[in-house]
PyMOL Python script that loads the backbone (N, CA, C, O; Angstrom):
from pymol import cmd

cmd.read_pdbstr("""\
ATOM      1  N   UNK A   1      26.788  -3.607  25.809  1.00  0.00           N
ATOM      2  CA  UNK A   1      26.611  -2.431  24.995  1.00  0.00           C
ATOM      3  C   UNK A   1      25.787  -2.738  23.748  1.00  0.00           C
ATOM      4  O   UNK A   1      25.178  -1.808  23.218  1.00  0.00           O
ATOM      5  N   UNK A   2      25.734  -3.710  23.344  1.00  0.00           N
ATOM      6  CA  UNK A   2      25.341  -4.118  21.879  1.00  0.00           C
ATOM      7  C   UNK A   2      23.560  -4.523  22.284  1.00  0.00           C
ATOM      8  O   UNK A   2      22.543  -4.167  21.688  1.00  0.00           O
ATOM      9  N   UNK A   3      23.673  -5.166  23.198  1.00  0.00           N
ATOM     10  CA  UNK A   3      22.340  -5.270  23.782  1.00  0.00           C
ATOM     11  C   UNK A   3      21.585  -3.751  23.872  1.00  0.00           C
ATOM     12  O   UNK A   3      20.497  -3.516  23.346  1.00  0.00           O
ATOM     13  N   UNK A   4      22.157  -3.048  24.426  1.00  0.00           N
ATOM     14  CA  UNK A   4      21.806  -1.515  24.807  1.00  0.00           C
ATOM     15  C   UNK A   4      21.221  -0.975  23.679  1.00  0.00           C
ATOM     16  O   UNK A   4      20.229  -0.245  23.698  1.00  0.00           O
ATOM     17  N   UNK A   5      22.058  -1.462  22.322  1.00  0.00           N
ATOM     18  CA  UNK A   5      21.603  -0.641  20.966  1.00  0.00           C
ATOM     19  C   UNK A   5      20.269  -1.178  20.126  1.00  0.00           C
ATOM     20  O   UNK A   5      19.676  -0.595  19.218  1.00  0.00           O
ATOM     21  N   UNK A   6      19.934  -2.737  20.837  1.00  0.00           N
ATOM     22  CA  UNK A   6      19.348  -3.444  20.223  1.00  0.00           C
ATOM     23  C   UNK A   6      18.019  -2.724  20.674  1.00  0.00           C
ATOM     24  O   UNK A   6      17.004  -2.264  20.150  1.00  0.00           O
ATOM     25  N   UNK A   7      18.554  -2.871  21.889  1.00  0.00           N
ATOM     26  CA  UNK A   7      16.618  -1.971  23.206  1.00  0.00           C
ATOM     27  C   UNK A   7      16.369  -1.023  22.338  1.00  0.00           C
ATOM     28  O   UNK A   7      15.419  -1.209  21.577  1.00  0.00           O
ATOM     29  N   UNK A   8      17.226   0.350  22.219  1.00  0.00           N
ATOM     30  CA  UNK A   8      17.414   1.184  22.160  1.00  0.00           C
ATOM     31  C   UNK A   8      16.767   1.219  20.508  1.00  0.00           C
ATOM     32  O   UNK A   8      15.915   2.107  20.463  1.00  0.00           O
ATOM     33  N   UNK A   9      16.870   0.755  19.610  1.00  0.00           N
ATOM     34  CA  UNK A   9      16.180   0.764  18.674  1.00  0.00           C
ATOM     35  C   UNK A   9      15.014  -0.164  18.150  1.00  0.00           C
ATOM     36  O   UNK A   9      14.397   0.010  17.099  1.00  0.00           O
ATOM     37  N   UNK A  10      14.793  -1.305  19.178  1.00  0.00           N
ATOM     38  CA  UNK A  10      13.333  -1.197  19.071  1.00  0.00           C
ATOM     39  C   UNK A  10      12.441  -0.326  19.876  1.00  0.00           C
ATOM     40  O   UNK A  10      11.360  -0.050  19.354  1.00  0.00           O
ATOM     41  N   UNK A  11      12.598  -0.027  20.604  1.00  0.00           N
ATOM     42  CA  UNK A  11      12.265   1.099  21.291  1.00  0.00           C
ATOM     43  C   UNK A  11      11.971   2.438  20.331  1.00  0.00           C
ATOM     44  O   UNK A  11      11.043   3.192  20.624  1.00  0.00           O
ATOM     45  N   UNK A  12      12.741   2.662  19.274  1.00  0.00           N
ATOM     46  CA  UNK A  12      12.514   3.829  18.051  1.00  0.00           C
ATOM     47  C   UNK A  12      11.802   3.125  17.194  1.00  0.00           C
ATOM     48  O   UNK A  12      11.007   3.827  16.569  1.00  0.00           O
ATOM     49  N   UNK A  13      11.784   1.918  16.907  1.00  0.00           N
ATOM     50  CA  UNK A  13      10.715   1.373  15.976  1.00  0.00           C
ATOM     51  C   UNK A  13       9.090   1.315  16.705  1.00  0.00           C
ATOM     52  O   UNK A  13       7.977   1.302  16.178  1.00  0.00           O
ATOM     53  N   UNK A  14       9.450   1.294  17.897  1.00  0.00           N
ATOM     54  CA  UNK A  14       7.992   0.916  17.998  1.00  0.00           C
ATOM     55  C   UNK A  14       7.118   2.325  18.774  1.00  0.00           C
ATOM     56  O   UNK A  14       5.975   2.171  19.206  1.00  0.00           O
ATOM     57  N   UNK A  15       7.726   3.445  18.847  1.00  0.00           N
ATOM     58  CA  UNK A  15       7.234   4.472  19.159  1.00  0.00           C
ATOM     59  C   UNK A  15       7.329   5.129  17.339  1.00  0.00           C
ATOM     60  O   UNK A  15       6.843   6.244  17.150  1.00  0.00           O
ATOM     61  N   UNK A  16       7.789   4.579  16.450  1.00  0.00           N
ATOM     62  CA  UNK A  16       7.974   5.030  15.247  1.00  0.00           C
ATOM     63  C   UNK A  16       6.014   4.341  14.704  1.00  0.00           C
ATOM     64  O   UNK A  16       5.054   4.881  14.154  1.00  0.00           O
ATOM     65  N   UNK A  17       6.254   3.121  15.192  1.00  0.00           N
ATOM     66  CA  UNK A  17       4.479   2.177  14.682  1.00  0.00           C
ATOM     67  C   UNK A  17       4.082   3.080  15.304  1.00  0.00           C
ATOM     68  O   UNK A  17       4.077   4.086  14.594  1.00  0.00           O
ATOM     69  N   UNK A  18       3.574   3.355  16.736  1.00  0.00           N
ATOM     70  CA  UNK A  18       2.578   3.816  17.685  1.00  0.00           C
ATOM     71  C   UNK A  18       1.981   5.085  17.063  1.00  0.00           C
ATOM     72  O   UNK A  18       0.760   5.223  16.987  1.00  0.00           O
ATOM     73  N   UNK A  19       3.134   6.325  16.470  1.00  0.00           N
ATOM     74  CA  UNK A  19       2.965   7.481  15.706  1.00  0.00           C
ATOM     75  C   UNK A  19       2.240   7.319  14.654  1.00  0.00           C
ATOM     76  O   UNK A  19       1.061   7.666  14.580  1.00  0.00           O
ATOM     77  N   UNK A  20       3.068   6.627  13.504  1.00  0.00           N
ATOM     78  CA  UNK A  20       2.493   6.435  12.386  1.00  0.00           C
ATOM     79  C   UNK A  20       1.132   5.563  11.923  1.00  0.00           C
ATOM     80  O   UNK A  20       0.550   5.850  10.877  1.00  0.00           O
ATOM     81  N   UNK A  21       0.654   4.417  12.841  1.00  0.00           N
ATOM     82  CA  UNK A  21      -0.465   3.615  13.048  1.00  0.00           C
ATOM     83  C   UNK A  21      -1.459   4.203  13.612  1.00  0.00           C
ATOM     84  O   UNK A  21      -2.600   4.358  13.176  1.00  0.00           O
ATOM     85  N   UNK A  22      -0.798   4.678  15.040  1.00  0.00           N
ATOM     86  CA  UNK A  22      -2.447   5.300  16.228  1.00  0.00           C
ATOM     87  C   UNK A  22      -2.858   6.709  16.420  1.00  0.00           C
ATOM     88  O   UNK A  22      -3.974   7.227  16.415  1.00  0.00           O
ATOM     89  N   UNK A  23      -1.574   7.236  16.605  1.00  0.00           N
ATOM     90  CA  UNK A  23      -1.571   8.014  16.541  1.00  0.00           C
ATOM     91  C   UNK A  23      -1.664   9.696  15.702  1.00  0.00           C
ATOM     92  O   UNK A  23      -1.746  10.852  16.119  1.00  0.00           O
ATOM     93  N   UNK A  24      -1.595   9.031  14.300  1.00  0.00           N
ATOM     94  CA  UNK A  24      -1.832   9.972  13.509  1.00  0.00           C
ATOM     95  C   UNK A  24      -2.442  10.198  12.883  1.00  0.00           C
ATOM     96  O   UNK A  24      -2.584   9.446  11.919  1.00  0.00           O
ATOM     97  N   UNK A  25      -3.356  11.589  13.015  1.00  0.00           N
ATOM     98  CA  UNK A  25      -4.730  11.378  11.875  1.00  0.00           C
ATOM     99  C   UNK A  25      -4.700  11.511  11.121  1.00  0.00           C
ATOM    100  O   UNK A  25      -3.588  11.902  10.767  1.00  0.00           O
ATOM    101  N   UNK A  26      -5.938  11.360   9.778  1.00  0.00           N
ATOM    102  CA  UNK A  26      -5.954  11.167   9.030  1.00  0.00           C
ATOM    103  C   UNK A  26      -5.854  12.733   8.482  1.00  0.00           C
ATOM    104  O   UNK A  26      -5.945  13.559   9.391  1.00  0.00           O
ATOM    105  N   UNK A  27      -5.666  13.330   7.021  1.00  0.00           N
ATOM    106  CA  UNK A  27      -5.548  14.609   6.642  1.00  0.00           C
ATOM    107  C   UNK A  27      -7.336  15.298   6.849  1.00  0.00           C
ATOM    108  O   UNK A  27      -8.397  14.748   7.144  1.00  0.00           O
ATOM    109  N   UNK A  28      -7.038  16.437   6.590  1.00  0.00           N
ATOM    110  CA  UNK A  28      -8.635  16.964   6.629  1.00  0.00           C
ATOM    111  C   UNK A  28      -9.031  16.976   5.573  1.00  0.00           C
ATOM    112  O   UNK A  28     -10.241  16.884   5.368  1.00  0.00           O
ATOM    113  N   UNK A  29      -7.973  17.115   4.392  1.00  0.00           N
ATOM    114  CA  UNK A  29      -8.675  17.434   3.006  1.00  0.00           C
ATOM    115  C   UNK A  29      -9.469  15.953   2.835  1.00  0.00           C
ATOM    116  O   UNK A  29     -10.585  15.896   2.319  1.00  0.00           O
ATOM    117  N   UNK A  30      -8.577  14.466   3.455  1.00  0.00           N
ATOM    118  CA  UNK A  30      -9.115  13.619   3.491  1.00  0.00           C
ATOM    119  C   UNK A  30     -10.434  13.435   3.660  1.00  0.00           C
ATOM    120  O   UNK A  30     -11.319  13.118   2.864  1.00  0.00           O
ATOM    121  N   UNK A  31     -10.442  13.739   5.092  1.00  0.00           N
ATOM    122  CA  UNK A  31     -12.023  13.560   5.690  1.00  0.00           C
ATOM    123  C   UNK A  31     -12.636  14.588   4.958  1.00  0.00           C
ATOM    124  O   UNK A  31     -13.229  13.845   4.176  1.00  0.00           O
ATOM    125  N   UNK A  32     -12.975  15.772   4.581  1.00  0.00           N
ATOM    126  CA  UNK A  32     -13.567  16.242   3.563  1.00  0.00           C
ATOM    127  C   UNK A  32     -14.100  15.853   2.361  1.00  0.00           C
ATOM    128  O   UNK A  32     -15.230  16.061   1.920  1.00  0.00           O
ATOM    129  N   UNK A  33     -13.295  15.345   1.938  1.00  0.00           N
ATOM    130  CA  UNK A  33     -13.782  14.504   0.610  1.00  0.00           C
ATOM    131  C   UNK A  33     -14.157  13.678   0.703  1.00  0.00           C
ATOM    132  O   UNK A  33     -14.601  13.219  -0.350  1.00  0.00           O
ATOM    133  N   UNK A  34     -14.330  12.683   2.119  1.00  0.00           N
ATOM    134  CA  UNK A  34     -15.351  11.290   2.422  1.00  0.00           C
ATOM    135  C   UNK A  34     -16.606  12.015   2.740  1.00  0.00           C
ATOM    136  O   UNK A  34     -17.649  11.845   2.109  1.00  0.00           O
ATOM    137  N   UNK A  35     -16.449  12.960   3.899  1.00  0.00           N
ATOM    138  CA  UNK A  35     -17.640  13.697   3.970  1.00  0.00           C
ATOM    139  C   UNK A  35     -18.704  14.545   2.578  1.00  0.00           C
ATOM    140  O   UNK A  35     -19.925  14.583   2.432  1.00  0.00           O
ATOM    141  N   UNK A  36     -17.903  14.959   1.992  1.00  0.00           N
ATOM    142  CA  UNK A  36     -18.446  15.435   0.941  1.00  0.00           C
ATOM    143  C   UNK A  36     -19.049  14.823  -0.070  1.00  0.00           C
ATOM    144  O   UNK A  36     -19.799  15.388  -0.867  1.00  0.00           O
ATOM    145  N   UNK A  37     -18.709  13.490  -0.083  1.00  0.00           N
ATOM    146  CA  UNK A  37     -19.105  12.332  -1.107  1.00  0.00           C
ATOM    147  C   UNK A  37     -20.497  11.501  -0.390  1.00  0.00           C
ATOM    148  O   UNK A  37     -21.261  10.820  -1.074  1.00  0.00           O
ATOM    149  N   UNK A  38     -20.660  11.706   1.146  1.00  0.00           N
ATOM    150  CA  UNK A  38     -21.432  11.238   1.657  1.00  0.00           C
ATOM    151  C   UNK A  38     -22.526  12.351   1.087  1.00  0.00           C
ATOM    152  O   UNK A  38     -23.252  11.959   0.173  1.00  0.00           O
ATOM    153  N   UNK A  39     -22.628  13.176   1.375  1.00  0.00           N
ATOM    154  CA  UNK A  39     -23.484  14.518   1.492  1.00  0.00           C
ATOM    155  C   UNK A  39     -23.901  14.609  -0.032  1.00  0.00           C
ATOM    156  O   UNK A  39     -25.031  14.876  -0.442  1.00  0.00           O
ATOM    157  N   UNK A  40     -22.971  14.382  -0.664  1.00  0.00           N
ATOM    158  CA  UNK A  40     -23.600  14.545  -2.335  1.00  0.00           C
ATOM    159  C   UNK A  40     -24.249  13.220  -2.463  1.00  0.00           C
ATOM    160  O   UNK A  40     -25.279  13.433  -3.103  1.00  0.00           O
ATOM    161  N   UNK A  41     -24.175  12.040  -2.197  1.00  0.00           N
ATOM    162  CA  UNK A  41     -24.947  10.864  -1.980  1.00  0.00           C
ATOM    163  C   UNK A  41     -26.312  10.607  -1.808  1.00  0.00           C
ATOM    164  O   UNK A  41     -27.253  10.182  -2.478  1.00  0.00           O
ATOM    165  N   UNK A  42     -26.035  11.116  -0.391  1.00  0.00           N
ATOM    166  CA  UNK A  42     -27.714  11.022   0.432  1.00  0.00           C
ATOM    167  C   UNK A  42     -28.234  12.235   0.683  1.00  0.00           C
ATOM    168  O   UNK A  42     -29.298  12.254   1.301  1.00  0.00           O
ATOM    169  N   UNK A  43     -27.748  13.253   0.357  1.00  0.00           N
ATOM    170  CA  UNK A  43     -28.774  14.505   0.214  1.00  0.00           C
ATOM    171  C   UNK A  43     -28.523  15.100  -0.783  1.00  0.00           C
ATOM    172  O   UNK A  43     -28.879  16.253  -0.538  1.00  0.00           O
ATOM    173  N   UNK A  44     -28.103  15.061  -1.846  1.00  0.00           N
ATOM    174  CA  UNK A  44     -27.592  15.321  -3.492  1.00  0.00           C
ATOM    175  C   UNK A  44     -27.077  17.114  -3.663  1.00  0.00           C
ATOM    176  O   UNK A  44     -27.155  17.863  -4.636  1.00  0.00           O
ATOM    177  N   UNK A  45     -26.540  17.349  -2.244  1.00  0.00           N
ATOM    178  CA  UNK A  45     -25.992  18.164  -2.590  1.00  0.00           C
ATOM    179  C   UNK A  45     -24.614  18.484  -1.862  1.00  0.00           C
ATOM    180  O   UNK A  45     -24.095  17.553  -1.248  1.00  0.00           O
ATOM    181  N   UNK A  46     -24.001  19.673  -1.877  1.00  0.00           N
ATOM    182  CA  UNK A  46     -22.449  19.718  -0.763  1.00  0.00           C
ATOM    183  C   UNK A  46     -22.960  20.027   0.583  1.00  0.00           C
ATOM    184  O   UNK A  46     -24.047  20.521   0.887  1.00  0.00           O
ATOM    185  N   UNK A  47     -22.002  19.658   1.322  1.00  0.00           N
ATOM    186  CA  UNK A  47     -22.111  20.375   2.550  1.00  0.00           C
ATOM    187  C   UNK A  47     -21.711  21.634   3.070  1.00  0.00           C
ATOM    188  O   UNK A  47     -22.213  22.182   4.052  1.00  0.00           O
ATOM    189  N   UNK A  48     -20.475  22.214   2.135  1.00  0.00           N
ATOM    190  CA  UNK A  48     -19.215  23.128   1.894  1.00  0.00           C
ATOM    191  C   UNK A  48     -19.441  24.016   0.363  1.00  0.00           C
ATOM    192  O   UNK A  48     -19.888  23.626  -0.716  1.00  0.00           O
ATOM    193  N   UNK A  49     -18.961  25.261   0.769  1.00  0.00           N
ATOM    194  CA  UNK A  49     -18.778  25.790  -0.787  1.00  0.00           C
ATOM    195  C   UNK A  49     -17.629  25.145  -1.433  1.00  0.00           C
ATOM    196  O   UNK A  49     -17.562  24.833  -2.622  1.00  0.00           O
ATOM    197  N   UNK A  50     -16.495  24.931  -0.293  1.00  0.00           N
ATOM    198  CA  UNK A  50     -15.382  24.831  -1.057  1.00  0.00           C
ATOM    199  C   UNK A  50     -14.286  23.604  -0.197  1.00  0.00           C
ATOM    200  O   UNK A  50     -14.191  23.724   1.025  1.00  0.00           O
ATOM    201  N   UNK A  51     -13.736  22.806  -0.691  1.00  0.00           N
ATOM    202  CA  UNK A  51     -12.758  21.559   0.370  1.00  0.00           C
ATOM    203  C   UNK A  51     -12.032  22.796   1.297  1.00  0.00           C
ATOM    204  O   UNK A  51     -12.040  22.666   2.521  1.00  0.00           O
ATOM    205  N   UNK A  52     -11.335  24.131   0.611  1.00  0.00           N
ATOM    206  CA  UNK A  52     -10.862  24.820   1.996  1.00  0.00           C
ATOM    207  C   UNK A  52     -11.818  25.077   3.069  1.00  0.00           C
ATOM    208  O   UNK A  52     -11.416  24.675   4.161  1.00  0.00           O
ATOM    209  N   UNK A  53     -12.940  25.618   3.072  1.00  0.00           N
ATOM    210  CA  UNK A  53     -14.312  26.031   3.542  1.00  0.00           C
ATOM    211  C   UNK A  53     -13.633  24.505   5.007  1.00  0.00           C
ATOM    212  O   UNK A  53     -13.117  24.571   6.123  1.00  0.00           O
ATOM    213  N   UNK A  54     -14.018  23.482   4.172  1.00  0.00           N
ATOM    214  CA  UNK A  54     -14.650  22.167   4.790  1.00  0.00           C
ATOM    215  C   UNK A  54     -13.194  22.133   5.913  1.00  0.00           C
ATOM    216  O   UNK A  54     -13.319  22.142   7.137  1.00  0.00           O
ATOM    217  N   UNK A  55     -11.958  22.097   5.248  1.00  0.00           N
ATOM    218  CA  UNK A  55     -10.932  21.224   6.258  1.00  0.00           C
ATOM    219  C   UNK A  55     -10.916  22.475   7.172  1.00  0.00           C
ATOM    220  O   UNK A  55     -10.837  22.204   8.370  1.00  0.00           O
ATOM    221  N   UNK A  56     -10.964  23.519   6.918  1.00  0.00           N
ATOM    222  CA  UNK A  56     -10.976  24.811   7.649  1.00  0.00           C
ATOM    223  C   UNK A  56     -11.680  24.314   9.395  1.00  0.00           C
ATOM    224  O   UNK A  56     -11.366  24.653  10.536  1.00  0.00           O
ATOM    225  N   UNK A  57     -12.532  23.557   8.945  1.00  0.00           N
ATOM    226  CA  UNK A  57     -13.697  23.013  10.008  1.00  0.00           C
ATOM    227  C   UNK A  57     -13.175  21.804  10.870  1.00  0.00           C
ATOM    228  O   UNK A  57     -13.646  21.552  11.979  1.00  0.00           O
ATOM    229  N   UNK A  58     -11.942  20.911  10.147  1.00  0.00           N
ATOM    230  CA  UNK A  58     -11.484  20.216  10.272  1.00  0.00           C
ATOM    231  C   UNK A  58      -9.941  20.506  10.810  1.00  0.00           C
ATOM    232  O   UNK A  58      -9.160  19.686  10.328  1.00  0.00           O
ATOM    233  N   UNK A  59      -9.243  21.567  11.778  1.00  0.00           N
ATOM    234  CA  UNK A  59      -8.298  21.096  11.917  1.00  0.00           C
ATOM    235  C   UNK A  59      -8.463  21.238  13.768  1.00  0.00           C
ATOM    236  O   UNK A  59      -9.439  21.506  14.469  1.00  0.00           O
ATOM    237  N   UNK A  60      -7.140  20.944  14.079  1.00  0.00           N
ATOM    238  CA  UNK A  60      -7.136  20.245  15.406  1.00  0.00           C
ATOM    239  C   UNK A  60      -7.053  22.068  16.303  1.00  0.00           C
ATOM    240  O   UNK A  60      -6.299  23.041  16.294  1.00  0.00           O
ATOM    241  N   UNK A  61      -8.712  21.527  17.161  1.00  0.00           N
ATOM    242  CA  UNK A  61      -8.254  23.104  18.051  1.00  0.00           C
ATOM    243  C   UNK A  61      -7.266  23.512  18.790  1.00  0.00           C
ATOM    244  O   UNK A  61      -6.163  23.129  18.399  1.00  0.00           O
ATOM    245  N   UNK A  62      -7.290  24.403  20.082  1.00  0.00           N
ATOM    246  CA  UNK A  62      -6.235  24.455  20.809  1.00  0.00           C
ATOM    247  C   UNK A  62      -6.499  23.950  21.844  1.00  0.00           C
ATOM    248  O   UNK A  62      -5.580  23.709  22.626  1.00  0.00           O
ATOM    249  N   UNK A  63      -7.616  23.684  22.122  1.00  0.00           N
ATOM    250  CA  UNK A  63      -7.949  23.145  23.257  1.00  0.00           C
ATOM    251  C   UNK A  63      -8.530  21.789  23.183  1.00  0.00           C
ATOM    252  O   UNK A  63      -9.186  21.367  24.135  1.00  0.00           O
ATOM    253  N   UNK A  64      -8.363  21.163  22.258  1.00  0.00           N
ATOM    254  CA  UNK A  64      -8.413  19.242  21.674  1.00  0.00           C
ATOM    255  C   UNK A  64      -7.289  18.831  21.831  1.00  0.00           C
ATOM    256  O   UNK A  64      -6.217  19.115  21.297  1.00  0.00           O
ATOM    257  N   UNK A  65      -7.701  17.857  22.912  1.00  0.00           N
ATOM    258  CA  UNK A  65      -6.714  16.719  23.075  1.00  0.00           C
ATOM    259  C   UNK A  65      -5.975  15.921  21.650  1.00  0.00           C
ATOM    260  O   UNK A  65      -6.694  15.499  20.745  1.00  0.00           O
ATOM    261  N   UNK A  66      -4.344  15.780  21.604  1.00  0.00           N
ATOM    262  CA  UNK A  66      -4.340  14.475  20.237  1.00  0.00           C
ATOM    263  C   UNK A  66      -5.026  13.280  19.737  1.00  0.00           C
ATOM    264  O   UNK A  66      -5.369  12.756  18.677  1.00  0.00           O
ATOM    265  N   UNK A  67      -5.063  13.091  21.047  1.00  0.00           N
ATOM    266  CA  UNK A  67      -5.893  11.896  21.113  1.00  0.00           C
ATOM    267  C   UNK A  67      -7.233  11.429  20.672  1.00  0.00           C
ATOM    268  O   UNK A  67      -7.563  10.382  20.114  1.00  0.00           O
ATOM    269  N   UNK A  68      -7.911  12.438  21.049  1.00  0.00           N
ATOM    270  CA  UNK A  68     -10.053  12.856  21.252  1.00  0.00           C
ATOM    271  C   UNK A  68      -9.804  13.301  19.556  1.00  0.00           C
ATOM    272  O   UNK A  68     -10.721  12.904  18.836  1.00  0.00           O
ATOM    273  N   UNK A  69      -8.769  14.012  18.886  1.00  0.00           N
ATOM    274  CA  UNK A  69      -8.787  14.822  17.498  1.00  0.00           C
ATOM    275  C   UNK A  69      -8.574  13.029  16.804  1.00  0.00           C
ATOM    276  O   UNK A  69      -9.493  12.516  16.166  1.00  0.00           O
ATOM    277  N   UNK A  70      -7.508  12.426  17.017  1.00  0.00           N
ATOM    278  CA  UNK A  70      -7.422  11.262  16.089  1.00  0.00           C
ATOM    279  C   UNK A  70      -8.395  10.798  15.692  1.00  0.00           C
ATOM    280  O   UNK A  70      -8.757  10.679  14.521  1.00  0.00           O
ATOM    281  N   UNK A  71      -9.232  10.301  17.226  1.00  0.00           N
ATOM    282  CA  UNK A  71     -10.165   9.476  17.604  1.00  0.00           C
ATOM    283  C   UNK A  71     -11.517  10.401  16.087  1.00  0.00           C
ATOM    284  O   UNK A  71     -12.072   9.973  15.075  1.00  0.00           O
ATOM    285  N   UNK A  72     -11.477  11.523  16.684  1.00  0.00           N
ATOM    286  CA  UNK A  72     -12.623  11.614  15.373  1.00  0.00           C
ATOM    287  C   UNK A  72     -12.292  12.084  14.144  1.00  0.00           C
ATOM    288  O   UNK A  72     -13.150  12.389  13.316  1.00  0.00           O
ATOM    289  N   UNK A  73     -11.359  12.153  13.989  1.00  0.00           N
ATOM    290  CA  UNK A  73     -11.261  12.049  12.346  1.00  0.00           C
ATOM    291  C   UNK A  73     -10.645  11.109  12.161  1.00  0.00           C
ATOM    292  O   UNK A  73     -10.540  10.847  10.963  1.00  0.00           O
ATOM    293  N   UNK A  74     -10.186  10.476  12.783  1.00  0.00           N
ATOM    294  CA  UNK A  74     -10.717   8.628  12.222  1.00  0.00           C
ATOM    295  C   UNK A  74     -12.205   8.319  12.073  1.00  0.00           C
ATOM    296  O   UNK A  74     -12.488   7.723  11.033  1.00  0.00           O
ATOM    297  N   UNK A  75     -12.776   8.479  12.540  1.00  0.00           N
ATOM    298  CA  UNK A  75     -14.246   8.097  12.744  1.00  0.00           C
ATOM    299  C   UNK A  75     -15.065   8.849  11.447  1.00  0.00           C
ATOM    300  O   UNK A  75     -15.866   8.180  10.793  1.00  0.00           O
ATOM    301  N   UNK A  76     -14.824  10.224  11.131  1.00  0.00           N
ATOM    302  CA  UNK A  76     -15.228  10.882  10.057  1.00  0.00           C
ATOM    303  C   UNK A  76     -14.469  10.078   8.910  1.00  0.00           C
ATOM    304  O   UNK A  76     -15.298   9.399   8.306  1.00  0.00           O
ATOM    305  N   UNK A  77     -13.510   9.956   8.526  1.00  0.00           N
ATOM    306  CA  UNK A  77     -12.619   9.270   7.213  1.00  0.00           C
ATOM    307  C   UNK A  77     -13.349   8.049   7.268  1.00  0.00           C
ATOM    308  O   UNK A  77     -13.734   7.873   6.112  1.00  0.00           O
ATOM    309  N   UNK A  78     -13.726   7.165   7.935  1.00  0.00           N
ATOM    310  CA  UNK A  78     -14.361   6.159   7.926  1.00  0.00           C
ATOM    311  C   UNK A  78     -15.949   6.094   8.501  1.00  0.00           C
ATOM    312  O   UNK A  78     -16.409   5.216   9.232  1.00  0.00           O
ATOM    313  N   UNK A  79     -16.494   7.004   8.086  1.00  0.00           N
ATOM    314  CA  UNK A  79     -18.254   7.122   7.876  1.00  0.00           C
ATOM    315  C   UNK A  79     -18.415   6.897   6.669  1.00  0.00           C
ATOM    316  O   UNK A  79     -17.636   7.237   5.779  1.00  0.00           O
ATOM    317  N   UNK A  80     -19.475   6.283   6.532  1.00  0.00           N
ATOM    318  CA  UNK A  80     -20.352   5.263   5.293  1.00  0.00           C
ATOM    319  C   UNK A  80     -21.424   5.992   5.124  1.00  0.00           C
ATOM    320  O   UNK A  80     -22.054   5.913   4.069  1.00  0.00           O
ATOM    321  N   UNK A  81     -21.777   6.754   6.055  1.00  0.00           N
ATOM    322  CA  UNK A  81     -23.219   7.840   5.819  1.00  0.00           C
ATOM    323  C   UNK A  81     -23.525   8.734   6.809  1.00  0.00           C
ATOM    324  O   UNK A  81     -22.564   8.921   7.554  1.00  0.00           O
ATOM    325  N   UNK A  82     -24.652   9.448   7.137  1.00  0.00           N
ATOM    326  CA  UNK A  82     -24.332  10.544   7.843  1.00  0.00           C
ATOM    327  C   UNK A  82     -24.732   9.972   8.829  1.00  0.00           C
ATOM    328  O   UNK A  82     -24.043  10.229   9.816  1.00  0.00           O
ATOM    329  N   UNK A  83     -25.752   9.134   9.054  1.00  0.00           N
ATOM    330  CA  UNK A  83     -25.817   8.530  10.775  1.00  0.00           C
ATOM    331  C   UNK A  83     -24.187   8.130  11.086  1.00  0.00           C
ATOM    332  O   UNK A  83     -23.719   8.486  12.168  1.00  0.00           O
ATOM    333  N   UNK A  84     -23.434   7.474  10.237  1.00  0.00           N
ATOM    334  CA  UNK A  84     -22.342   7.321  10.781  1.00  0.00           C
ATOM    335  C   UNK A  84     -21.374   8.855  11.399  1.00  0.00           C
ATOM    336  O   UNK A  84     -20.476   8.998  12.229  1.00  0.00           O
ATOM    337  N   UNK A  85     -22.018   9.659  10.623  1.00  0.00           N
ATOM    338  CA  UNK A  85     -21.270  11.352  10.922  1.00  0.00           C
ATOM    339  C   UNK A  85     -21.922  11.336  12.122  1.00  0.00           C
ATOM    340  O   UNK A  85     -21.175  11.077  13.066  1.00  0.00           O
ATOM    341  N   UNK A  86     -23.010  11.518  12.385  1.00  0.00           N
ATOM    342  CA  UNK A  86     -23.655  11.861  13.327  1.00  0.00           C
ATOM    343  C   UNK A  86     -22.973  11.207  14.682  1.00  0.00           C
ATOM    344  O   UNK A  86     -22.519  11.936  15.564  1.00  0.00           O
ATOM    345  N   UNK A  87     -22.955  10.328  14.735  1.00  0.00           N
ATOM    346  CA  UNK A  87     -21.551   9.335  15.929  1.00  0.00           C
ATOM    347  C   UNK A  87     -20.730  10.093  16.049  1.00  0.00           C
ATOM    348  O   UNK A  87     -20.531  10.607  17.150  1.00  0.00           O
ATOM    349  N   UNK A  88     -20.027  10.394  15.020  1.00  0.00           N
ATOM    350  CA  UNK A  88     -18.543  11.273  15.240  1.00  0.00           C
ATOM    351  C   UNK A  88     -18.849  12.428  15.794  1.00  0.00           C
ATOM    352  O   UNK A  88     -18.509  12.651  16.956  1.00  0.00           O
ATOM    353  N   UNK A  89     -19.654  13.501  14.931  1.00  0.00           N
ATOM    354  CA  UNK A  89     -20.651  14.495  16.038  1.00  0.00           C
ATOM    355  C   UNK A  89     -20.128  14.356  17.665  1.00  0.00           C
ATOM    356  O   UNK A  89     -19.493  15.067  18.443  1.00  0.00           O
ATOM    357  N   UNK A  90     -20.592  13.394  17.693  1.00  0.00           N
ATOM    358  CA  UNK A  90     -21.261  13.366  19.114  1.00  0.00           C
ATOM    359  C   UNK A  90     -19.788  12.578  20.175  1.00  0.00           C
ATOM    360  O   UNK A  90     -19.798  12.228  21.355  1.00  0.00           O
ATOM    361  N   UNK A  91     -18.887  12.538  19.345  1.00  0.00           N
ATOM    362  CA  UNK A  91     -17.414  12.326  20.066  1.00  0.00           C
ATOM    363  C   UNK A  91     -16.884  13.519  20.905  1.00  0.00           C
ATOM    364  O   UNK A  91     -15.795  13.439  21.473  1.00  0.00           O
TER     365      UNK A  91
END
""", "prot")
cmd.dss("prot")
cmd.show_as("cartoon", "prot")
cmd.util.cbc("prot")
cmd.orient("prot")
């Protein structure tokens, strides 16, 4: 039995990592404000009137996988410039 509890809660720890590590994306206001800092950078102006405008653009459709949504806004939160956007684009 004691064994049972031991499984049994690494088993909650490590679907607890998998969530919180891989599985979960990053916020939109996040990626907005990386994006937006890129855009005022290398083309000196916004991309958005407004951060609502922007995450508005940014949340998960109904028909996006969890997975394919992580995958690119991970990829947007971590662009360095817009060729790097442009990748995510194209996810």
């Amino acid at each position: 039995m004691k064994a049972l509890k031991i499984i049994l809660a690494v088993l909650v720890v490590a679907i607890l990592v998998f969530w919180l590590g891989w599985l979960r994306a990053p916020s939109a206001e996040s990626v907005c404000d990386n994006l937006m800092s890129i855009a005022q950078e290398e083309l000196g102006s916004e991309l958005y009137e407004s951060p609502e405008e922007c995450a508005d653009d940014y949340q998960r459709g109904l028909t996006q996988s969890i997975f394919s949504y992580v995958e690119e806004m991970k990829c947007y939160k971590n662009a360095e410039t817009l060729a790097d956007v442009e990748v995510c684009d194209a996810l």
